[in-house]
C-alpha positions in Angstrom: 25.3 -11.8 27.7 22.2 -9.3 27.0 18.9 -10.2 27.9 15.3 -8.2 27.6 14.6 -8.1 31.0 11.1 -7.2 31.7 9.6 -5.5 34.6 6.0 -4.5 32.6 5.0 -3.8 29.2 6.3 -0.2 29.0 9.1 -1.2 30.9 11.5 -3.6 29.0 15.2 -3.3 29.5 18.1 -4.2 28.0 20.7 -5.7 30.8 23.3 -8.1 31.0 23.2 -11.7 32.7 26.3 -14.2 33.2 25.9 -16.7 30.3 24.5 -20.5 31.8 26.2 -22.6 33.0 25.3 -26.2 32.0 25.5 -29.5 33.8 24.9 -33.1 33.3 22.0 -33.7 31.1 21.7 -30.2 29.9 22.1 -28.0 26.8 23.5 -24.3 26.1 22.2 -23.1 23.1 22.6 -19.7 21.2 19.4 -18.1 20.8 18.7 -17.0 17.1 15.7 -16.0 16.9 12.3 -15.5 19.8 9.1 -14.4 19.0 7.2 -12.3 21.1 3.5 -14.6 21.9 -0.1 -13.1 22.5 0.8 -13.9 26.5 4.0 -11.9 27.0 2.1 -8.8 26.3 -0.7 -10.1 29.3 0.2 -7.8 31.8 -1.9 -9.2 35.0 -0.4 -12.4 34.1 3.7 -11.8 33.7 3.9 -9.0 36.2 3.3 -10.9 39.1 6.9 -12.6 38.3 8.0 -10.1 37.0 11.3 -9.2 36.5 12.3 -11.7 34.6 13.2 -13.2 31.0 10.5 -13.9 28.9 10.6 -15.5 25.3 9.7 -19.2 24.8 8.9 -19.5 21.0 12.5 -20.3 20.2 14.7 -21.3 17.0 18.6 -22.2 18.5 21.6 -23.4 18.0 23.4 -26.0 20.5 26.6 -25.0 21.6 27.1 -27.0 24.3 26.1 -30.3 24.7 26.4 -31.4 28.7 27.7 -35.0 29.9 25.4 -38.2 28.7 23.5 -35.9 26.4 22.3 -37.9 23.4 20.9 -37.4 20.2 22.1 -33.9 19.6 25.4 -31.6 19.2 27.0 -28.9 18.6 25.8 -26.9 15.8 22.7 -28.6 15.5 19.3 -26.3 14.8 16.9 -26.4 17.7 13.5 -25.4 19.1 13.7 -25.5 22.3 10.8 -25.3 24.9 10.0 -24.5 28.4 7.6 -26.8 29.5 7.5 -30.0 29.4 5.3 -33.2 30.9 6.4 -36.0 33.2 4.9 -38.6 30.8 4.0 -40.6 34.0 1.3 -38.9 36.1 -2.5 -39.7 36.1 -2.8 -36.6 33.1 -0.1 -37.5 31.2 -1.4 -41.4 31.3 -4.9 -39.6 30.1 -3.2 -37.8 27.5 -4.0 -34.5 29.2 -0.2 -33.5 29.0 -0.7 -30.3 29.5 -2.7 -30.6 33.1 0.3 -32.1 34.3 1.8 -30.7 37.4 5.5 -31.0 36.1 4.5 -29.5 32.3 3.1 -26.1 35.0 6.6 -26.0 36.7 9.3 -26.7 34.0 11.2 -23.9 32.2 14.2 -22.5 31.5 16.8 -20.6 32.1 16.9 -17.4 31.6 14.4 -17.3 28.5 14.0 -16.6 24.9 15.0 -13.4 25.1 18.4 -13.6 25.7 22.0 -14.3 23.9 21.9 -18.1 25.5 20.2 -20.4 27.3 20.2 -23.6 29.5 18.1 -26.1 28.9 17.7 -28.2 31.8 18.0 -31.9 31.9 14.1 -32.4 32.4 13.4 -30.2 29.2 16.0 -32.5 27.3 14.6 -36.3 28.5 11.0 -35.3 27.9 10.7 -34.0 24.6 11.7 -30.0 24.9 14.3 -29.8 22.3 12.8 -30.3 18.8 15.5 -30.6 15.7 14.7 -28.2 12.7 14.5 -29.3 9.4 16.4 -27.9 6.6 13.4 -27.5 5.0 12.4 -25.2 7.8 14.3 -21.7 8.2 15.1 -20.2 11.7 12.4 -17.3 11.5 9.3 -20.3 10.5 10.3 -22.4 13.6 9.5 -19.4 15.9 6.3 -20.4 15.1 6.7 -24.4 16.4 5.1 -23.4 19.9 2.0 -21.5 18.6 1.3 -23.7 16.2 1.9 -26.2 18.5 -0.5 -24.7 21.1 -3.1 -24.6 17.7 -2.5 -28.2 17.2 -3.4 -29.6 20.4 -6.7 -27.7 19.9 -7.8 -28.9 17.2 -7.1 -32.9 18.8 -9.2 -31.2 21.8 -12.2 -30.6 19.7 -11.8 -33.9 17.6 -11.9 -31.9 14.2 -13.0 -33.3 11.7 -13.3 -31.4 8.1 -15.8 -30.5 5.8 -17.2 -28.0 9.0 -17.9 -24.8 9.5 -15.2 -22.9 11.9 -15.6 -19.5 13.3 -12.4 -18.1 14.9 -13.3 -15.1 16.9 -10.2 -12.6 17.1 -7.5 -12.7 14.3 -4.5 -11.6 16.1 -1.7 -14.7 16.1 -3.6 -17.2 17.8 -6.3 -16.9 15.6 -4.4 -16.4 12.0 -2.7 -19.5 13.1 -6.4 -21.7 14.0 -7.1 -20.5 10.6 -4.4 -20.8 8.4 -4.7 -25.1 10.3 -8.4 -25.4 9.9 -7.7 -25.0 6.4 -4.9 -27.4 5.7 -7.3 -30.1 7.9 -9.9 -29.3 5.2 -12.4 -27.4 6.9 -15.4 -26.4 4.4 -16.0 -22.5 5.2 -13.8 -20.4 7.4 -15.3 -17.0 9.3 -12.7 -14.7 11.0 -13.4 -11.7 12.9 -11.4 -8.7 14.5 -11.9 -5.1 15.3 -8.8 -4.7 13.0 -9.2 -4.1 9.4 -5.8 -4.6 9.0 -5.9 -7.9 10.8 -9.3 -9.3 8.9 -7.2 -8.5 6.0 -4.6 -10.9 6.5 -7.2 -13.7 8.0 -9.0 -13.2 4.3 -5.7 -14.1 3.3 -5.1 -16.6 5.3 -8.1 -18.9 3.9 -10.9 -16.9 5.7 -13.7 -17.3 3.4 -15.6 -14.9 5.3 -14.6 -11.7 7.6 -16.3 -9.7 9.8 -15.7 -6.5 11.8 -16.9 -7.1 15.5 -16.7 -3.4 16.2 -19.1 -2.3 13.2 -21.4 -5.6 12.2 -23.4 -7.7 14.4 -21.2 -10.9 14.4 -23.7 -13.5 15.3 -26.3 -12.4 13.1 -23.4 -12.3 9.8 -22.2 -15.6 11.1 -25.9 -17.4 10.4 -26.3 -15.3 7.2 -23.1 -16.1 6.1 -23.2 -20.1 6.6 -26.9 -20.3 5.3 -29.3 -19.9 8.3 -26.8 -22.5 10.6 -24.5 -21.6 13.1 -20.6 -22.6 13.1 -19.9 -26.3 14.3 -16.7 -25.2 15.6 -16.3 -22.0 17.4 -12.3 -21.1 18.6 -12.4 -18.3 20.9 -8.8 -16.5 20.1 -10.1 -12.7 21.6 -9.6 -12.3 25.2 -12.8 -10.0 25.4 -16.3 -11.1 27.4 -18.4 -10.0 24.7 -16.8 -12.7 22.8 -17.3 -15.5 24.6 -21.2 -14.3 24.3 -21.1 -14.2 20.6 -19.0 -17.3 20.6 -22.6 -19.8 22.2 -25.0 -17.0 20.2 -23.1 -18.4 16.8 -22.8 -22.0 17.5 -24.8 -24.4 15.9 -26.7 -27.4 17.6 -23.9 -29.3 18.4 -21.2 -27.6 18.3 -18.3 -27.5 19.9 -16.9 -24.3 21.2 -12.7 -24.0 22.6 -11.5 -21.2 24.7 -8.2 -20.8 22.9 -7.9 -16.7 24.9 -8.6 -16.7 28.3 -9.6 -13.8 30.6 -8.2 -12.5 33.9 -9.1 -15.0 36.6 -12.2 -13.9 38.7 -14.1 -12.5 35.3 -17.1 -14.1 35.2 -19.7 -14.6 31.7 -23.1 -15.3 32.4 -24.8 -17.9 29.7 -28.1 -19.2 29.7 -27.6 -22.9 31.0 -31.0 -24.0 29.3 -30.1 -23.2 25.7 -26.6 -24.6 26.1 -28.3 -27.8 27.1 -31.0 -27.5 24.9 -28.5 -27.4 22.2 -26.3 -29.9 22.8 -22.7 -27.8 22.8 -20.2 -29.0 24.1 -17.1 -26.2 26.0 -13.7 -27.2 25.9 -10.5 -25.5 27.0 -7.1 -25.7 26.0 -3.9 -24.5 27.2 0.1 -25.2 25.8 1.5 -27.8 23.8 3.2 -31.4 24.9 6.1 -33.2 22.8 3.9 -34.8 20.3 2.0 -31.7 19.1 5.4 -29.7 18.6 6.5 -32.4 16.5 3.3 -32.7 14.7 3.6 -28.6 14.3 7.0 -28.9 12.9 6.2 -31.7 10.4 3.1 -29.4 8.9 6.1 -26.3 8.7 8.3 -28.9 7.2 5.9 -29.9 4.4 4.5 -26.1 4.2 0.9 -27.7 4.9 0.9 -24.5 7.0 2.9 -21.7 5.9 3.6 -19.2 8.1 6.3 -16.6 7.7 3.9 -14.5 5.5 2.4 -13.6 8.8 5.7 -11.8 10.0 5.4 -8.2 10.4 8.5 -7.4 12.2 12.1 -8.1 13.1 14.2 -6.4 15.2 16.8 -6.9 17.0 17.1 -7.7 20.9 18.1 -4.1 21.4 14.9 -2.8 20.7 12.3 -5.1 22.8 10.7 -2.5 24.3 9.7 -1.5 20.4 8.3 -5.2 19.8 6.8 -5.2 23.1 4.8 -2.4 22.1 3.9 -3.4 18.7 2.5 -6.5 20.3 0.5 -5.1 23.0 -0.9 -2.3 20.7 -2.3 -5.0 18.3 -2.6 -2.6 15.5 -0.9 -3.1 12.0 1.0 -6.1 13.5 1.0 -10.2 14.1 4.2 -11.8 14.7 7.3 -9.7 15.8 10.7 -11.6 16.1 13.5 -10.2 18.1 17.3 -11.7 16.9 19.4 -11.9 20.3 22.5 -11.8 17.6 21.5 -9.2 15.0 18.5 -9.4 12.7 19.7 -11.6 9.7 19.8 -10.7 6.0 17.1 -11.1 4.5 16.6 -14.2 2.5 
């Protein structure tokens, strides 16, 4: 089978790989469609295991359905993903699913950008394989895992609506917090980018208010904008220091600010401890989805609370990888690129 193998960003090849076999407890499943995410295109992260398969926002097919498998056959529509909790450890117990040691170690084999995959056993029992809808088309389940990922966040910050949110950077991750905050009922929306083209699509999105970071002052708009108060919730989606400055700067007292990006490990952003006391904010993190936020994801796709295959700027087929890899990493007049393992589909 072919498979995007990739050795850096610039470096993506196309190369063939035996297809999976599968054993007891396990799935093979025919990969229609895998987006490229945000974190494929983070260099200092992949290349330290690289080469390898990436891909792991994925709409399937099972073909295979290994011994004592139940609950699914062959044929059936799929999102499959690669990490998954133990349900049983200290975190898990917590509902902190995603600190969990197995969640960190799971995956599969080889990944999302490929012909086929194996899903392991582990992936299977603990909530990694996700039936689609028929409500819900192949290219909008690409975007299960993200919106996922979004999901849990929002539970992390204990949303409630009728607030003021400020996403910082409108690439994927943040077109998606958006596009959510708004079916949750939040009362005013601010987005900002460095890309016209991106603010452009966040306006669209349900942003009420957009702001260029590269040619207005964001924290000074930001009070203006939501009449002399800050945000109550501030997502972080822009891997940039200077965001995570503006991101305290525009908080109101009490809010509650989420790293949703993250920077390279070492980075360091100096705050001043005082004021962030002073103020009351609270600083969460958040990091992957568990089994019950993918489901929750799916059900808002299924119902078209969140709609999201208006945000698709580019298919292509697995051929051209390098291409999407590109398009992704460049972060220009892009958001979500699919590569089609078997052929791009007509359109619909």
């Amino acid at each position: 089978m072919k498979v995007a193998m990739y050795y850096r960003n610039d470096d993506v090849r196309i190369e063939e790989m035996p297809v999976p076999k599968i054993g007891p407890g396990e799935l093979l499943v025919k990969v229609t469609a895998s987006g490229i995410c945000g974190s494929d295109v983070m260099e200092w992260y992949r290349i330290k295991k690289a080469p390898r398969v990436l891909g792991h926002e994925v709409a399937a097919e099972i073909v295979e359905v290994g011994e004592g498998v139940q609950g699914f056959h062959v044929g059936q529509r799929v999102v499959v993903t690669h990490h998954v909790p133990c349900n049983n450890c200290l975190y898990c117990q917590r509902g902190q699913h995603t600190l969990c040691d197995t969640l960190h170690s799971t995956t599969f084999d080889p990944g999302g950008f490929a012909e086929y995959l194996r899903v392991p056993a582990i992936n299977v029992e603990k909530g990694g394989v996700v039936p689609i809808p028929d409500e819900v088309s192949n290219d909008a389940a690409t975007f299960t895992e993200p919106l996922g990922c979004a999901v849990r966040g929002m539970r992390e910050i204990g949303f409630q609506p009728a607030r003021t949110v400020l996403v910082l950077g409108s690439g994927l991750a943040g077109m998606l917090n958006i596009k959510l905050a708004k079916a949750l009922g939040a009362g005013r929306i601010i987005a900002t980018d460095i890309n016209d083209f991106r603010l452009d699509m966040a306006k669209k999105a349900g942003a009420e208010v957009v702001i260029n970071a590269a040619k207005e002052d964001v924290v000074a708009r930001v009070w203006k904008a939501n009449g002399g108060r800050g945000a109550d919730y501030v997502i972080v989606c822009a891997a940039a220091p200077p965001v995570f400055r503006q991101a305290l700067d525009a908080a109101d007292r009490g809010a509650t600010i989420l790293l949703f990006a993250i920077l390279k490990p070492g980075v360091e952003v100096p705050f001043h401890v005082y004021d962030f006391w002073h103020r009351g904010l609270t600083l969460k993190g958040t990091y992957a989805a568990a089994p019950r936020d993918l489901n929750e994801a799916m059900e808002l796709l299924r119902t078209r609370r969140v709609e999201v295959e208006d945000m698709i700027t580019h298919r292509l087929p697995l051929e051209q990888a390098q291409e999407g890899f590109r398009l992704v990493a460049a972060a220009k007049d892009s958001m979500k690129v699919i590569l089609y393992p078997h052929g791009v589909p007509d359109a619909p």
